[in-house]
Structure formats: C-alpha cells, structure tokens
C-alpha positions as CSV (number, residue, x, y, z in Angstrom):
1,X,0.0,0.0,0.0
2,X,1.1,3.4,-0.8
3,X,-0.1,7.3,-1.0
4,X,-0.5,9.1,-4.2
5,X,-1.2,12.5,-4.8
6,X,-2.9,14.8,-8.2
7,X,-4.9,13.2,-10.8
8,X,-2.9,10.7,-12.5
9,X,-4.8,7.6,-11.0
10,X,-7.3,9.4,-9.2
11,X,-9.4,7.9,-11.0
12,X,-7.8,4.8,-12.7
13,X,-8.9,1.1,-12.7
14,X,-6.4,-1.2,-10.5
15,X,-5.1,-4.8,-12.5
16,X,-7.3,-7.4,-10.8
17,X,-5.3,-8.5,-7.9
18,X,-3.7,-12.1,-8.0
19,X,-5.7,-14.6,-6.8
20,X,-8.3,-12.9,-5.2
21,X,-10.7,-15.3,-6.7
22,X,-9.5,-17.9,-4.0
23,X,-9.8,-15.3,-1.3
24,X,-12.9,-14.4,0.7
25,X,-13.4,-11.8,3.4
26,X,-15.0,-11.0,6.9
27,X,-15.8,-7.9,8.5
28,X,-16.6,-7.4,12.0
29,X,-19.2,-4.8,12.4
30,X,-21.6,-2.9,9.5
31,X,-20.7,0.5,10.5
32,X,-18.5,3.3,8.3
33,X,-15.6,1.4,7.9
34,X,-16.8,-2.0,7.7
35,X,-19.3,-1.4,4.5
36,X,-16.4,0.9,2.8
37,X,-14.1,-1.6,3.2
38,X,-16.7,-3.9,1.4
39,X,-17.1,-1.5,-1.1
40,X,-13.4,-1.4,-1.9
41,X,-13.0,-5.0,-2.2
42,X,-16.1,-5.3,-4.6
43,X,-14.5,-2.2,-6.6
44,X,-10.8,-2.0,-6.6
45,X,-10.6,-5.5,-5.2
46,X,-12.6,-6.9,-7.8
47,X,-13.6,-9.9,-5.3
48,X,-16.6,-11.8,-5.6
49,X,-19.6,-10.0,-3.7
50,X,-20.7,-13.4,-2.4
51,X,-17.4,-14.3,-1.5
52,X,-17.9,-11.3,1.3
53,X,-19.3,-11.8,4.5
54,X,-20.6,-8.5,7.3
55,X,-21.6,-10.3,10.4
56,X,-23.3,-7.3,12.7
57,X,-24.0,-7.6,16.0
58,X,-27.1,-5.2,15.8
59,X,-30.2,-6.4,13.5
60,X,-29.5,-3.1,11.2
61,X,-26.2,-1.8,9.7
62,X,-24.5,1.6,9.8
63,X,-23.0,1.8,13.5
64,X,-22.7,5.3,15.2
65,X,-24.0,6.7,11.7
66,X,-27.4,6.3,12.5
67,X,-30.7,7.5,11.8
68,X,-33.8,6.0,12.8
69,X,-37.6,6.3,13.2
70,X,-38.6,3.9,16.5
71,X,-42.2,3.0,16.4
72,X,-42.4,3.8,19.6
73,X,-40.2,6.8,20.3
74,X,-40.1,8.9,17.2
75,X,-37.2,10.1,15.0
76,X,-34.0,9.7,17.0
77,X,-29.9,10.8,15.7
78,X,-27.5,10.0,18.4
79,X,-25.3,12.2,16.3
80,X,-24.4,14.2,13.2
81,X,-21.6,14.1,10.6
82,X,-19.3,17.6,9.2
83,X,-17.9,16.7,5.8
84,X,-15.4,19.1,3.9
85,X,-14.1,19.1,0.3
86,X,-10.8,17.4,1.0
87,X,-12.0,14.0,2.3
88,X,-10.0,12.0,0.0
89,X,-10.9,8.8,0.5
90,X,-14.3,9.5,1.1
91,X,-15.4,10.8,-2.0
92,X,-13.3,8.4,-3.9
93,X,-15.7,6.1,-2.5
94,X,-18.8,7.9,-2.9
95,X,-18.1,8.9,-6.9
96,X,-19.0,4.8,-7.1
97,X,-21.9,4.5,-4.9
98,X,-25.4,5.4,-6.6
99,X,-27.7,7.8,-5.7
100,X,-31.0,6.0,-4.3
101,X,-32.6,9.2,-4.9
102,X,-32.0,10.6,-8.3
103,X,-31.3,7.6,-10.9
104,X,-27.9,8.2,-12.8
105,X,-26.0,10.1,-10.3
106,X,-23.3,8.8,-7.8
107,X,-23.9,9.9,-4.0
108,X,-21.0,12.1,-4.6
109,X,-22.9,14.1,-7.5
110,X,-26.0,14.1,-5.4
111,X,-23.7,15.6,-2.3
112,X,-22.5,17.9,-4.4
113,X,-24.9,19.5,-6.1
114,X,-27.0,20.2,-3.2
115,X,-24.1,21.8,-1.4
116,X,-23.2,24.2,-4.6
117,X,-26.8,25.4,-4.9
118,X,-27.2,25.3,-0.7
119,X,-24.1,26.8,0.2
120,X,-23.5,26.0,4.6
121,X,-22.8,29.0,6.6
122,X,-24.0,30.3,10.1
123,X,-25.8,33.7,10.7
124,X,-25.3,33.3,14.2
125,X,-22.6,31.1,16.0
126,X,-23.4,31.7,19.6
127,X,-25.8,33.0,21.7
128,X,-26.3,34.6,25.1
129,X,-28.2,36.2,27.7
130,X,-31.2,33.5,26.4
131,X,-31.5,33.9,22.9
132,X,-29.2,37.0,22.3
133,X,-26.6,36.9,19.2
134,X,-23.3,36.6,21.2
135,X,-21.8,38.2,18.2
136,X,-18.3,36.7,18.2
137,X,-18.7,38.4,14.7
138,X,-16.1,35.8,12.7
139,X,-13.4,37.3,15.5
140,X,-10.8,34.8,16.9
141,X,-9.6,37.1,19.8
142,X,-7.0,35.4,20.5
143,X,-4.1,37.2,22.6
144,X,-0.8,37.1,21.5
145,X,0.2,34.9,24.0
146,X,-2.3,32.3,23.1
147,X,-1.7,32.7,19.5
148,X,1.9,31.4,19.9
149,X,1.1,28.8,21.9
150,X,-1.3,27.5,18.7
151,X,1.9,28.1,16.9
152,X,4.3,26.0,19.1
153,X,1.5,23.0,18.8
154,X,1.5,22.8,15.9
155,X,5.4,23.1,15.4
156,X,5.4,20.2,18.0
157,X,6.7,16.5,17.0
158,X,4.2,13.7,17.6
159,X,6.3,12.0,20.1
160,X,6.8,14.6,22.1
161,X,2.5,14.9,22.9
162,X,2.3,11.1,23.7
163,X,0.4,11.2,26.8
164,X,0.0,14.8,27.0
165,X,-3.0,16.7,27.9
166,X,-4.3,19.6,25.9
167,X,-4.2,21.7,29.7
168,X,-0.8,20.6,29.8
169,X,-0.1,23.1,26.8
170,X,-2.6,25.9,27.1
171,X,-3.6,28.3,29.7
172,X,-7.0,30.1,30.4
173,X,-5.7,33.0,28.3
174,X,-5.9,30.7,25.6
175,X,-9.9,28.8,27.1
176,X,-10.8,33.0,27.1
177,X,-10.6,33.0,23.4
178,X,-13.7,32.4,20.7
179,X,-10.9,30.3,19.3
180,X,-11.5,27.8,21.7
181,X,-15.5,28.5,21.8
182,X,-15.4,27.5,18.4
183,X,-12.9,24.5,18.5
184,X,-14.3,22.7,21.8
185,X,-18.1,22.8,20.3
186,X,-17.2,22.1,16.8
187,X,-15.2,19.1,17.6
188,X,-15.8,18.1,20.9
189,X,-12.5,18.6,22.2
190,X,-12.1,19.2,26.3
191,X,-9.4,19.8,28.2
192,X,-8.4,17.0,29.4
193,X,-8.5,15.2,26.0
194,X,-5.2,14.4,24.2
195,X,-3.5,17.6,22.7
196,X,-1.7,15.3,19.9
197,X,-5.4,15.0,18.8
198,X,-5.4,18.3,18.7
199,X,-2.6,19.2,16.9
200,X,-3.4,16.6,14.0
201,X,-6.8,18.0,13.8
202,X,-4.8,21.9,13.4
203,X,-2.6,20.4,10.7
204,X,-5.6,18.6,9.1
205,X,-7.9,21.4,8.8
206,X,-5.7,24.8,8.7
207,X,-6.8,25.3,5.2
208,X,-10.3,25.8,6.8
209,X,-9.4,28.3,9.8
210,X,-11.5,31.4,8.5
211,X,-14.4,29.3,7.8
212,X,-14.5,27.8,11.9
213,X,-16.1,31.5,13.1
214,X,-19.3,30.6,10.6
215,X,-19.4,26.9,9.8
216,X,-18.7,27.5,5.9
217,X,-16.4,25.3,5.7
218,X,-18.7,22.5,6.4
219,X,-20.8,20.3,3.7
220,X,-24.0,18.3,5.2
221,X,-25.6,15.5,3.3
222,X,-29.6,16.4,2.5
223,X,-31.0,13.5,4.8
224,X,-29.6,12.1,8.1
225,X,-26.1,10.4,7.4
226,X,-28.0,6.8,7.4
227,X,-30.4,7.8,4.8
228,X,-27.8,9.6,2.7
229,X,-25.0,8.0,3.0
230,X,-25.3,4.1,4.4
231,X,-28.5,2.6,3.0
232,X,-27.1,3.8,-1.1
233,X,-23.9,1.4,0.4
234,X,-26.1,-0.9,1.6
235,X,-27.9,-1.5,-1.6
236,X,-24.7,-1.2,-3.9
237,X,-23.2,-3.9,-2.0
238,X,-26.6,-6.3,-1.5
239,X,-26.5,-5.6,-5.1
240,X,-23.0,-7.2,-6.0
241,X,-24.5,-10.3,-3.5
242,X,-22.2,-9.7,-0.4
243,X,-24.2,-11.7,2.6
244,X,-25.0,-9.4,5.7
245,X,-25.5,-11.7,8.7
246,X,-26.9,-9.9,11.6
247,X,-27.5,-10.4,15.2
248,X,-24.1,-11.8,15.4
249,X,-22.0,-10.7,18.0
250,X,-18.0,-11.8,17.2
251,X,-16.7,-12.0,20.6
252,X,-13.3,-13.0,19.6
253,X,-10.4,-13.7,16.7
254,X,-7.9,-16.4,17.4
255,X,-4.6,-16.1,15.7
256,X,-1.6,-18.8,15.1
257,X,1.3,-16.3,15.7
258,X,4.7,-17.8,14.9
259,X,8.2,-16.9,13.0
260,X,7.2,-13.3,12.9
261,X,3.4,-14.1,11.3
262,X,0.0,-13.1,12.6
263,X,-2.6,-15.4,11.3
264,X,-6.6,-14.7,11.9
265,X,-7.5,-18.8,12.3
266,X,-10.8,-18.6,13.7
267,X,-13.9,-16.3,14.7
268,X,-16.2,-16.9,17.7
269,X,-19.4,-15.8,17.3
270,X,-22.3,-15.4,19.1
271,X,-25.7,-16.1,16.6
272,X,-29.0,-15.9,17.7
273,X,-28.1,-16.6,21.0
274,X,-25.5,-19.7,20.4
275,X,-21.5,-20.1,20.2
276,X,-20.9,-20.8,16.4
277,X,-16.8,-20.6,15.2
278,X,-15.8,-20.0,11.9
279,X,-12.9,-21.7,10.6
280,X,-10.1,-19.5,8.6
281,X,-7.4,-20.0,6.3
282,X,-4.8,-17.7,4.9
283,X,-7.0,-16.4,1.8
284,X,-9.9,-15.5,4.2
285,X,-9.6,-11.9,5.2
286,X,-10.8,-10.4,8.4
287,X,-11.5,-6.5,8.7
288,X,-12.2,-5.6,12.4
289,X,-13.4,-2.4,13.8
290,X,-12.1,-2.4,17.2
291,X,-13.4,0.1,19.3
292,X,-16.9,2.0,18.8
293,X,-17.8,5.7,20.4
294,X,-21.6,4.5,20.6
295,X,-20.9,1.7,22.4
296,X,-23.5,0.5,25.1
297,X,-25.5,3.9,24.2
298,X,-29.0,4.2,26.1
299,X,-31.9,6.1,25.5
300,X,-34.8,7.8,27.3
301,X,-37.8,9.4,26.5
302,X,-39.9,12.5,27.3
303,X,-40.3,11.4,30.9
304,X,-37.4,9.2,31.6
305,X,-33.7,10.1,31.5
306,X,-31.3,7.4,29.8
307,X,-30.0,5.1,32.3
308,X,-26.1,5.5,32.2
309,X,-25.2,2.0,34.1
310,X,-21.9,1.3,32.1
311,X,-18.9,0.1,33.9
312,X,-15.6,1.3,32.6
313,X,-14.7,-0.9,29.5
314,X,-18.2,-2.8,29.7
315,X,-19.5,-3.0,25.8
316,X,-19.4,-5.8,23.2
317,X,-16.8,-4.4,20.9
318,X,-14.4,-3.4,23.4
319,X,-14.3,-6.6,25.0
320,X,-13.5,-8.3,21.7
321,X,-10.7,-6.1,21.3
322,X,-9.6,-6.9,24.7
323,X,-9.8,-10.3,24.0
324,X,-7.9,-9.9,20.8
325,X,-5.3,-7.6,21.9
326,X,-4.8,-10.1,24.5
327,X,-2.7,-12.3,22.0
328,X,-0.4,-9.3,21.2
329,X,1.1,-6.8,22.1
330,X,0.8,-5.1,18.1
331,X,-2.5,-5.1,18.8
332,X,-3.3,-2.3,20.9
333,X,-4.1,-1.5,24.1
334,X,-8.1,-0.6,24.3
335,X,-8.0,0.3,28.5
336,X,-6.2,3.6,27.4
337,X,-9.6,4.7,26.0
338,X,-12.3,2.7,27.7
339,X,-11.8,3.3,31.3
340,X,-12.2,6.7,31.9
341,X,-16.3,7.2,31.4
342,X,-16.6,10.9,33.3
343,X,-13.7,11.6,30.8
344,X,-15.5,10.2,27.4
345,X,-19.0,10.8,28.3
346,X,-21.6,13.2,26.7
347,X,-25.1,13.2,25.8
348,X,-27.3,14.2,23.2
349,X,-30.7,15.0,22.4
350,X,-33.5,14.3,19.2
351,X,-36.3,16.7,18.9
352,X,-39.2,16.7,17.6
353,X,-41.3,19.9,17.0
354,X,-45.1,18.9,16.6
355,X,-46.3,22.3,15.9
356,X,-46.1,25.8,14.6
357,X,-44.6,27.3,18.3
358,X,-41.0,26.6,18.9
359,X,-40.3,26.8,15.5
360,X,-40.8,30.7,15.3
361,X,-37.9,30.5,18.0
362,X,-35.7,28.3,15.7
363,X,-36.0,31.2,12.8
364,X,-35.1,34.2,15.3
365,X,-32.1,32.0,16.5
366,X,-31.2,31.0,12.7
367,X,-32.3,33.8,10.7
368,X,-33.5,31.7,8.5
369,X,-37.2,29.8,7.7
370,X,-36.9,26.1,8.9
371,X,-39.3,25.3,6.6
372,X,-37.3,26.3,3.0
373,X,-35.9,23.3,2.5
374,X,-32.2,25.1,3.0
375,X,-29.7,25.7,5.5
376,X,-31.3,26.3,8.6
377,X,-28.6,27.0,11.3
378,X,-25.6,25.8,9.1
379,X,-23.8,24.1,11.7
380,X,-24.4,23.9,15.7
381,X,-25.8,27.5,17.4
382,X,-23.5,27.2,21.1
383,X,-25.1,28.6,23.8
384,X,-22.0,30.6,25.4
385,X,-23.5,30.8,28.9
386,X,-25.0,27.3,29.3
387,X,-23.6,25.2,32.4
388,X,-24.0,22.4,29.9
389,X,-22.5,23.7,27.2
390,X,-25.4,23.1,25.4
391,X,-25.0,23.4,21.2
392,X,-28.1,22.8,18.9
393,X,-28.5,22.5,15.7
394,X,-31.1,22.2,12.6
395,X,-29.8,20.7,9.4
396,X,-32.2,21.3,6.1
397,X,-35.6,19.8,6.7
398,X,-36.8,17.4,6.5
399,X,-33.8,15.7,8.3
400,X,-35.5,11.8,7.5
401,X,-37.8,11.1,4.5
402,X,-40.9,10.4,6.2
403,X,-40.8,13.3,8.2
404,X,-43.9,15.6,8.2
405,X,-44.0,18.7,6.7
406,X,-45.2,20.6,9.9
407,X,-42.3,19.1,12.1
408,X,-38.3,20.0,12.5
409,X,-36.1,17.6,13.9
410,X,-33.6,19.1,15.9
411,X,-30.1,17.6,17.4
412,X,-28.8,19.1,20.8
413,X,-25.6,18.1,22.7
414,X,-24.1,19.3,26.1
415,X,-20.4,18.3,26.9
416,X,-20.7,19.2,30.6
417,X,-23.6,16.3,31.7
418,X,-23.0,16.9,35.7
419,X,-23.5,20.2,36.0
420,X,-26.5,21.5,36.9
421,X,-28.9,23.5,34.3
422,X,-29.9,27.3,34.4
423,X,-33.4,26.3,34.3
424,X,-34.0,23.0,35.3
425,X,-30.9,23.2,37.9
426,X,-30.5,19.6,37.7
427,X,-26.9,17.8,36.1
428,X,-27.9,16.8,31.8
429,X,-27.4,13.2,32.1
430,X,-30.6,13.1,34.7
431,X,-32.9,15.1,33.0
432,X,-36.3,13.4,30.9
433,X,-36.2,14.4,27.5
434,X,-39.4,17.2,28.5
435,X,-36.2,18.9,30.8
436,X,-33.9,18.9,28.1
437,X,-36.3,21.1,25.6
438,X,-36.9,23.3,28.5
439,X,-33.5,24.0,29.0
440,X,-32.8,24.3,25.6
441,X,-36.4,26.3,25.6
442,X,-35.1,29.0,27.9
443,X,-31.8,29.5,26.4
444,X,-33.8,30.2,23.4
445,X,-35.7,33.1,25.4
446,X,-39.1,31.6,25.8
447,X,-40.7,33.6,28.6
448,X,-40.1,31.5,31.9
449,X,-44.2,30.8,31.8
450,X,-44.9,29.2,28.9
451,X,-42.0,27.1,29.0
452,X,-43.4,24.0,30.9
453,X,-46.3,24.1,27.9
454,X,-44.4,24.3,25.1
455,X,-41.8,21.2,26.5
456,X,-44.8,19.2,27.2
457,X,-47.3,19.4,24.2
458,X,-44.8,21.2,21.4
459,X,-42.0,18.8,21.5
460,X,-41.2,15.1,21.9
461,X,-37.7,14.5,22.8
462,X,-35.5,11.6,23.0
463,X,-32.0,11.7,25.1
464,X,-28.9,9.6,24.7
465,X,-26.1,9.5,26.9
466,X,-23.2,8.0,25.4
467,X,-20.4,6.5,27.8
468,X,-17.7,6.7,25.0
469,X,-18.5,9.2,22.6
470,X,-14.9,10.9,22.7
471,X,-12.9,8.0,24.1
472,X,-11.0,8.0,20.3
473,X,-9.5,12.0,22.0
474,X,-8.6,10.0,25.1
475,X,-3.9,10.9,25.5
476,X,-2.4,8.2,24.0
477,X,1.1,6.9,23.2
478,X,2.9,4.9,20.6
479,X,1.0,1.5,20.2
480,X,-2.3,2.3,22.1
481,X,-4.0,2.6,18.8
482,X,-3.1,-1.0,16.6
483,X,-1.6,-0.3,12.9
484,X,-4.4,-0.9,10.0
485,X,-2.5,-3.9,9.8
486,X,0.3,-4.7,12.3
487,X,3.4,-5.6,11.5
488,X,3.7,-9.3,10.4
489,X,-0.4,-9.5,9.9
490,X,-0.8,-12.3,7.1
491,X,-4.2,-12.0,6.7
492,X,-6.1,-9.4,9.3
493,X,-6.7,-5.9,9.5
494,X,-8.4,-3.1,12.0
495,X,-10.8,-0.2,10.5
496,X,-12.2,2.5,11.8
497,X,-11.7,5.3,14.9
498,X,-9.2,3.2,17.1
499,X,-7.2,1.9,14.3
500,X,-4.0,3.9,13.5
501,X,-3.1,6.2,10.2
502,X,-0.4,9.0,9.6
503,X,-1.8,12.5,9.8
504,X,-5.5,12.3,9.3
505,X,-7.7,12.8,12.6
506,X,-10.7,10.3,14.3
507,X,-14.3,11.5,14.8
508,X,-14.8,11.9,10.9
509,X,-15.9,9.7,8.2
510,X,-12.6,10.1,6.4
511,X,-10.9,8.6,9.0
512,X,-13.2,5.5,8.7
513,X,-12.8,5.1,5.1
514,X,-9.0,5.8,4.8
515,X,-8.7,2.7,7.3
516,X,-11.2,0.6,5.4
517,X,-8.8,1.7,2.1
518,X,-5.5,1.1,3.7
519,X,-6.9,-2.1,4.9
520,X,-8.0,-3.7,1.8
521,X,-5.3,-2.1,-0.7
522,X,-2.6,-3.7,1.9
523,X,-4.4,-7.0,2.5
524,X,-5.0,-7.6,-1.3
525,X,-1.8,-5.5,-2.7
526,X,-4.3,-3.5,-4.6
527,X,-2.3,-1.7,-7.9
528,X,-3.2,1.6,-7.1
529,X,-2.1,5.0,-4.7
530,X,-4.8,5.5,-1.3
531,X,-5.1,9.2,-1.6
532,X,-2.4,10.8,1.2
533,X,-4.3,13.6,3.5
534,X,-4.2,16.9,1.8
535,X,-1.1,18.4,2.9
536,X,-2.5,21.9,3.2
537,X,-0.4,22.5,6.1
538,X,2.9,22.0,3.6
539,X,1.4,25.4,1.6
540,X,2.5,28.5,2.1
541,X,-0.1,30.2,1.3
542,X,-2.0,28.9,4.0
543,X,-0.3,28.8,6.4
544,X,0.0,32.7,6.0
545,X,-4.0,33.2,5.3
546,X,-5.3,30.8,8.2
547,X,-2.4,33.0,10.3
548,X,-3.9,36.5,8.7
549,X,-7.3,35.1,9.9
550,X,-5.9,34.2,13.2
551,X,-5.0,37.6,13.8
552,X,-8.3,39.3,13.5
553,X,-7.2,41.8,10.9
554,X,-3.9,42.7,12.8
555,X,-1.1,43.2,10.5
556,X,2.6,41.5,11.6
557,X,4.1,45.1,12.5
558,X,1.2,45.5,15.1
559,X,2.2,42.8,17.0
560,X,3.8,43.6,20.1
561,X,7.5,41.7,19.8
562,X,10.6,42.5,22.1
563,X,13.2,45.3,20.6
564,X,15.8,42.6,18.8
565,X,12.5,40.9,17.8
566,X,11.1,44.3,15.6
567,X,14.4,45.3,14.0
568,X,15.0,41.9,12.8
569,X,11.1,42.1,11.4
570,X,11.8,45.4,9.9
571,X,15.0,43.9,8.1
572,X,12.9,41.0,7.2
573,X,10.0,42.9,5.9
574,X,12.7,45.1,3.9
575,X,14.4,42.5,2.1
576,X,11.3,41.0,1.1
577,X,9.8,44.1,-0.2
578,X,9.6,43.7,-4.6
579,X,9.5,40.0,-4.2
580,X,7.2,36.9,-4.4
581,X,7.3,36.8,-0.5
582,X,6.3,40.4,-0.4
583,X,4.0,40.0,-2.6
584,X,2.1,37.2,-0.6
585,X,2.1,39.2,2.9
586,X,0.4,41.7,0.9
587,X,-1.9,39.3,-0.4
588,X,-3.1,37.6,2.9
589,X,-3.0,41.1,4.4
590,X,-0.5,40.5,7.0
591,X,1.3,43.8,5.4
C-alpha cells in the first residue's frame, strides 16, 4: 500500500489482484468502515460479492451513523456528521456509490450539487443572555500569548505529545478565546483530551481556519447520514451479492502467531443466542473495527432520562478487542480509551417539534425559515453561557424522508452532563427528554411561563447518553492505537476510529474510510495509490492566510515583539519588499 497524490490515478482502474478469486473476506461490524471496506473490495478488489461476509451484532447496519424512526419513540440521531471538500478517501468512495434518490447520479454528484446550490454558513454562531446573538462576529480574539502557543503546537513532533493533555499546553488566556468556543463545540474537544489530537486536527484542517467563526467550511448530506450515506452502500453492496448476517455478535479472533506471522485462524461468534466458530485459512480476510464511540449507548424518552449503568470498559466491541489484543502486544491496548467514562461521556438530544410554536424561536435563533428546505442554522448554534454547554443544531428539513412537513427535527448536545442547568438546575445526564427542551427552551428566550407548555405538548424528545462518545480523544502513546494492519499480519486488518493512520484525525468519516482503504489495498496488494491527507499545512499560502485570519485583521508590524525581535522584522519585511514573498504578505493582508 502506498499514498499518491494529483490526478494521475485518481481515478484509474487497479489490475485485478492475484488470486483474489480464491480469497474471501470477513468484516466485524456494519458501521463506516466496515461497509467501505466492502465496497473497496467489490470495486478495486474486484472480489466476488458473495465471497464477502458482514456479520453485525445489531439487527440493522451503519453503526454510530445512525438515523432511525422507532415506532415507539419517534425520530432519533445520536449524532451528526461535518464533511469538507478534501475528504480523499471518502469521495473516492462515494463517486462509485449510486444515488437511491436521483437515478444516474453517484452519491457524490448528489452531495454535491446540493451543497453548490445550498451553500453552509451560520448567521449566528453563539448566543447569550437567552437567545441573544453573542456576536463573536467571525473574530478569533486570541491574545498574543495564546496565539503562539497555537503556533508551538502545531510546530510540536508527535512523540513529544504522547500522553499529554491539551491543559498541559494551554492556559486560560488561551480557554478566554472564541478560538476555543469555536474549536471545543465544533469538535468536541475538552481539556483534558489528548492535545496530539489536537494538533493533527490543526494540521488537518488549517486550510479551513477562517471558515470555523461561521461553519462554511462545512458540507452536510440532505437526509440524516444513514439515509444519505449508508442505506445507497447498503444497496450497492446487496446488489453485487455480499451476505449481511446480523445479530451476530463476534466475541473473539484467534490467531496462530509464529516466525514473525500473525494469522486470523478462527472467529467466535455469538448467533442468535449460540456459540458458532468460523474456521479461517490464509486467503480468508478479516477487517475488524475495534473500538466503537456508541458503544453501550441508552436512551430515554420524554419522561425518563437514559440510564447511564456502564462500567468502565463494559460494551461488546471493546471486550472483543480486549480479547484480541490479549494475544499481542501489536494489537493495541483498548483500557487507554475505555476506562475513563466521566472523561468520554456526553449526551445528546432528538427533537421533535409537533407544531407551529417553537419553531418561530428556531428562525429568530437561525435567521432563516426552517421550513425552506435550505440551511437552517448551518452548523451547531452554542449557547456561550449554558452550564452544559449546550449546542443545537437544525440541518435542512426534512432531516428523514418520512418526516412531516409541519415538524423540524432538531439535534442538541451538552459536553458538561454533571453540572447543573440554568433552568432545570439539575446535572444533563438526569434530566427526561421534557427537561432537556426546557432547558434548551429558555436559552432560546421563551418567557419563563410558557416554557413548561411548550416542552410538554410542542415537542417530543428523546435523550442519549453516550459513555464513550470521545474515548477516540482520550492521551495516548505509541501502540495504544493498533496499525491498519500490524506488522507481520498475514491475513487481518483493524478499521475505523481506534485503528492507527499517519496525519488524518478520528471522529470523521474520512478517517473511517481511509482505514477501510489502507486495509483492503494492503491485505490484497491493490495496484493503485490510497489518496495521502491533503497536505495543506505544507502550503504557504495557507499557512499565511489561516495566520492572517488568526489575527483578526492585525497586521505582523502590530504585534507587540521585544526590541531585537522588531528590528530583525523590519530587516525581514525590507528584504522581502519587490519579491514573491512580499507580494504574498500583501496578499493575505499581513502587510
């Protein structure tokens, strides 16, 4: 397996690889990276769709990208997914998949079309003082003090932030900042989550630093991410015959490990309630995703909160990568991530609006008629002064297919879920869903009296508290996270969140379909380059625009810099005066 770069085989048609019609393969799991690495064996792998074999522990496919109407509960989304222009991988994948909507478009066309003729972007960010525009007005405000240590982050070598914290390298001149408003929300980052996490994810995205203050450099799919983007893989690969086995929980992988060799010999599986093994061979291929962020998720309702009775490393998947990584030491170490529940826990929130009421408060907040059919808030609205840090947001409606014309489905987090409320005054993770929209209610400026009402006959709403929603951000260290495929691995490979890749950053879909790539292009020795991570933090001209946008309209000579510091800036300023280097300070107005 290798990276390539440019166009040359972007889009080019890999030799058949040898002998793949003896080979078959296995994948643990029907989320992300399970059914993309499916689809990449079916496409560049050119393997027999009924040679291929998902066996899913759930009795439905697409993991933590859900997206589901519950006869009972209503419309529920334990989460949402941000997509950019530069996920490689991704959209390699997606130019293949059809559209299930419009016949003779791929899901790609489909994604973007919509997003060229519905352009995201946020008319308001934040709010305070219940419902007020916080107006962080695009404005960083970061100090100079906390804009160099950005800098030095990002200048810092990977091994050097093994184990570190990101408090260990910032200071609450730095938390002041809408910097960090905007980074924490957007991304879920805290602070005691790793700051090599956090430096990857500045690499990663610099190219998209003045588009953080107002969400337009996000893309959003039209329907919820199951909808738009796992059922058209569903029905490409049940299409091409691959066999989806469900209600099969693999508890373990045995491996024959000898003279330097890992080999997958056996699966145990739980089926329908019984022990069933399946028997392996060298040509059978086994793609596991070890690890899962909505692992042992619980829900409530409108007047129950979700029962959060997890014990640390308790959940299906992460037992089977305890039991597998119990064979070798190449194979991770899953307790660094799974033990630490008050560290990885946060909850979220579907609702459901059943009349015309709230929704007047959703177009004050957004600026924008729910109703259109557009962007609505383009991206998550944080409410700045919430104990729960409490973000909402309304994607284009309807969010699922059969939704009513007359109802918005909205998605609401909090990262703090033991702290009290304003309102309610009682810690997030033991509110009812009614609690939860009257929070959220209040913060929108309903007037304190009609709040009960509204919560109780204008809204159903459905909580989730997730244990390990961020354990992937828990500090890590060399070998925590297992290679794609570990050294010596004859025949096996791990996908998604918890399995490790050079430069490109967990919690996105990229990240789960670069693994499933790397996975199958190495397994098979697929012909062809995996797209490398756009190297936009290589390019100049980033780097000096995402710095020019950092700085809030302050040019370089503002800056307040130590005596020795200004004359060698002045020298530096001189000789580049009349040339290309000149020329691009003036460009990015940094000059």
């Amino acid at each position: 397996m290798y990276y390539s770069n440019g166009n040359y085989e972007a889009f080019a048609r890999p030799e058949k690889p040898k002998n793949v019609e003896r080979k078959s393969a296995y994948l643990v799991g029907s989320g992300l990276a399970s059914l993309a690495a499916a689809c990449f064996l079916v496409r560049d792998g050119q393997m027999k769709g009924e040679h291929i074999h998902i066996l899913e522990e759930m009795s439905l496919p697409g993991g933590a990208c859900d997206g589901i109407k519950d006869a009972q509960k209503g419309f529920i989304i334990r989460g949402g997914r941000e997509m950019e222009n530069h996920f490689e991988c991704l959209w390699d994948l997606f130019r293949s998949i059809p559209s299930i909507e419009t016949e003779g478009l791929s899901v790609l066309d489909e994604f973007y079309r919509l997003n060229k003729h519905d352009p995201n972007y946020s008319l308001m960010r934040a709010s305070v003082n219940r419902g007020e525009d916080a107006h962080t007005d695009g404005k960083f405000t970061l100090s100079e003090k906390a804009s160099m240590q950005i800098v030095k982050l990002f200048m810092t070598r990977d091994e050097d932030l093994y184990d570190v914290t990101i408090d260990d390298v910032f200071d609450e001149e730095f938390y002041a900042s809408n910097f960090w408003l905007y980074w924490q929300t957007m991304f879920a980052f805290e602070k005691w989550h790793s700051a090599l996490e956090m430096k990857l994810y500045l690499q990663r995205f610099i190219h998209h630093i003045g588009g953080l203050p107002d969400f337009s450099a996000l893309k959003f799919t039209k329907y919820n991410q199951y909808e738009s983007l796992i059922l058209p893989m569903v029905k490409f690969l049940e299409a091409h015959g691959v066999h989806f086995q469900y209600d099969t929980r693999v508890t373990n992988v045995m491996f024959d490990i000898r003279d330097g060799k890992k080999t997958a010999k056996q699966l145990i599986c739980i089926h329908n309630g019984k022990e069933e093994t399946i028997d392996l061979i060298e040509d059978d291929l086994v793609f596991v995703t070890n690890g899962s962020c909505t692992e042992n998720s619980t829900l409530g309702d409108d007047d129950h909160a979700p029962v959060m009775n997890t014990q640390p490393g308790e959940g299906g998947c992460w037992q089977l990568w305890k039991n597998i990584a119990a064979q070798d030491p190449s194979f991770g170490r899953p307790e660094k991530f799974c033990t630490n529940i008050p560290a990885t826990n946060w909850e979220s929130a579907t609702v459901t609006t059943l009349d015309h009421r709230i929704p007047r408060y959703i177009e004050k907040m957004s600026k924008r008629d729910p109703f259109s059919g557009r962007v609505v808030t383009g991206g998550i609205i944080t409410v700045k002064d919430s104990s729960w840090l409490m973000s909402y947001t309304i994607n284009r409606q309807p969010h699922f297919k059969e939704q009513p014309k007359d109802q918005l489905v909205v998605w609401i987090y909090g990262l703090y879920t033991d702290a009290p409320g304003d309102f309610v005054k009682k810690p997030m993770k033991e509110c009812t869903g009614r609690e939860i929209v009257e929070e959220w209610l209040y913060h929108m400026g309903v007037p304190e009296a009609e709040i009960l009402e509204l919560a109780t006959t204008g809204a159903h709403c459905i909580p989730c508290m997730m244990p390990y929603i961020t354990a992937f951000f828990m500090p890590r260290t060399e070998g925590d996270r297992p290679k794609v495929v570990p050294e010596g691995s004859v025949n096996f490979a791990f996908i998604g969140q918890f399995a490790d890749t050079v430069r490109d950053t967990v919690f996105t879909t990229e990240y789960s379909v670069r693994t499933a790539m790397e996975a199958v292009y190495t397994l098979l020795d697929v012909d062809r380059g995996v797209p490398e991570v756009f190297a936009s933090c290589y390019d100049v001209r980033v780097l000096l625009d995402s710095t020019a946008k950092m700085l809030d309209g302050k040019k370089l000579t503002d800056l307040k810099l130590p005596f020795i510091a200004k004359l060698v800036e002045k020298q530096l300023l001189k000789k580049a005066s009349g040339t290309i280097i000149g020329e691009l300070l003036e460009r990015y107005k940094l000059i």
